[in-house]
Backbone bond lengths (Angstrom), bond angles and torsions (degrees), N, CA, C in turn:
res aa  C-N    CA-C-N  psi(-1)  N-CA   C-N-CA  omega(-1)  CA-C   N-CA-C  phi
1 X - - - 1.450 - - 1.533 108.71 -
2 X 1.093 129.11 127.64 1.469 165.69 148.79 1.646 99.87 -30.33
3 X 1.738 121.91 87.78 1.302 104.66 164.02 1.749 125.12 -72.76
4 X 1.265 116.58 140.28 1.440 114.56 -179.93 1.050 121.38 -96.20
5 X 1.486 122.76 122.78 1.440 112.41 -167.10 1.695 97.33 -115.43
6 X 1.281 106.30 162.87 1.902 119.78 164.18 1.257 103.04 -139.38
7 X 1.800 101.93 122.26 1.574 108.57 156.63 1.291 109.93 -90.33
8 X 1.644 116.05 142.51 1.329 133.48 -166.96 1.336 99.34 -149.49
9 X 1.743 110.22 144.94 1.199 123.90 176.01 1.801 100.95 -140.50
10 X 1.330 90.78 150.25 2.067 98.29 -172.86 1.387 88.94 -137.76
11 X 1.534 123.90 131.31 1.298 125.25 159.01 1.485 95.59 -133.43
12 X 1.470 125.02 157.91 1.520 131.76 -164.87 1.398 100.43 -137.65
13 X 1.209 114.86 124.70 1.320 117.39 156.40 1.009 147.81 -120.86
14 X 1.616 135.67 113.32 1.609 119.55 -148.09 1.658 123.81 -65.11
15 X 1.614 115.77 -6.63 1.025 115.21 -176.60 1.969 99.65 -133.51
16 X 1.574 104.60 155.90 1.494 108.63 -175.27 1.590 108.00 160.56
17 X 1.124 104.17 -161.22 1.078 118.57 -177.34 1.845 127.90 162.88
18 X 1.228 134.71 -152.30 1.111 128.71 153.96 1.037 116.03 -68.06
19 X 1.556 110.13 134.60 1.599 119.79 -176.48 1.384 112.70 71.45
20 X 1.089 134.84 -9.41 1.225 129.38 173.41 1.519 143.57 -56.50
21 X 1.398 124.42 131.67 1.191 120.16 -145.58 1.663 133.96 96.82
22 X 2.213 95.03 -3.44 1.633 81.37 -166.75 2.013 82.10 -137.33
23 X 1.408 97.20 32.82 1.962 98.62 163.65 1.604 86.29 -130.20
24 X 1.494 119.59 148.16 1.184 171.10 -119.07 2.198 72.53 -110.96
25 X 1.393 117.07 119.55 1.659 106.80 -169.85 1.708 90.94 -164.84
26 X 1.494 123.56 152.57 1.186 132.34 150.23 1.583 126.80 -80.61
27 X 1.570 97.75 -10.94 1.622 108.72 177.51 1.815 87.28 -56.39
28 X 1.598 97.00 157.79 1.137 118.89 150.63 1.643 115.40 -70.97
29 X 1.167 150.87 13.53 1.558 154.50 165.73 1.374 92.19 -74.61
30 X 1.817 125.24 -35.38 1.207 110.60 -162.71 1.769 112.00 -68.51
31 X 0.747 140.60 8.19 1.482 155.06 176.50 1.136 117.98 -86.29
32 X 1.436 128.26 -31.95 1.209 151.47 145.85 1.963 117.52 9.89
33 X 1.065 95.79 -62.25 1.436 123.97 -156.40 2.022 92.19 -80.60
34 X 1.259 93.04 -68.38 1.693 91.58 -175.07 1.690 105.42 -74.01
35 X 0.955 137.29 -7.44 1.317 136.23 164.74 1.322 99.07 -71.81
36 X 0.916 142.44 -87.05 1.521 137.33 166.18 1.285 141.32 -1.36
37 X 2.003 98.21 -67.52 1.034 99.79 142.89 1.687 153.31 -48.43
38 X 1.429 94.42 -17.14 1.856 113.27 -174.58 1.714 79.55 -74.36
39 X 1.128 106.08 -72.76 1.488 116.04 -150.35 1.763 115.36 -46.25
40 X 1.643 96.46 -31.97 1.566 96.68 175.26 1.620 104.55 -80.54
41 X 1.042 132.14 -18.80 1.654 131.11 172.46 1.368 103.73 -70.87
42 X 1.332 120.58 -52.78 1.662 118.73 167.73 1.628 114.87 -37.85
43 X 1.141 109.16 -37.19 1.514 115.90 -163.11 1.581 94.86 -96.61
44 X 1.148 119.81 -19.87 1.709 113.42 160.40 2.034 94.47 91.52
45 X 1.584 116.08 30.54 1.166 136.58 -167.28 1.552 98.91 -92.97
46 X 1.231 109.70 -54.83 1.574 126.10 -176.38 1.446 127.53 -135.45
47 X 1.153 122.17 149.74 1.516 124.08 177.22 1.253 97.21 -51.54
48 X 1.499 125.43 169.07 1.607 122.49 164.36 1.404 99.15 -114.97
């Protein structure tokens, strides 16, 4: 039998909204984008 695995990542942020993370911000949301991006390179989704 074939174990099934899922990689998963959760990050929370107390402030945001729509679109958030992808205007030019000192919030921490702005991280958003390259966190993401890491995670889809982890997953072998995208170049990093």
């Amino acid at each position: 039998m074939k174990l099934m695995t899922s990689l998963n990542s959760w990050t929370l942020f107390a402030k945001g909204g729509h679109g958030f993370g992808m205007k030019k911000t000192t919030d921490r949301v702005a991280a958003w984008p390259q966190l993401c991006a890491e995670w889809l390179g982890e997953l072998g989704l995208v170049n990093e």
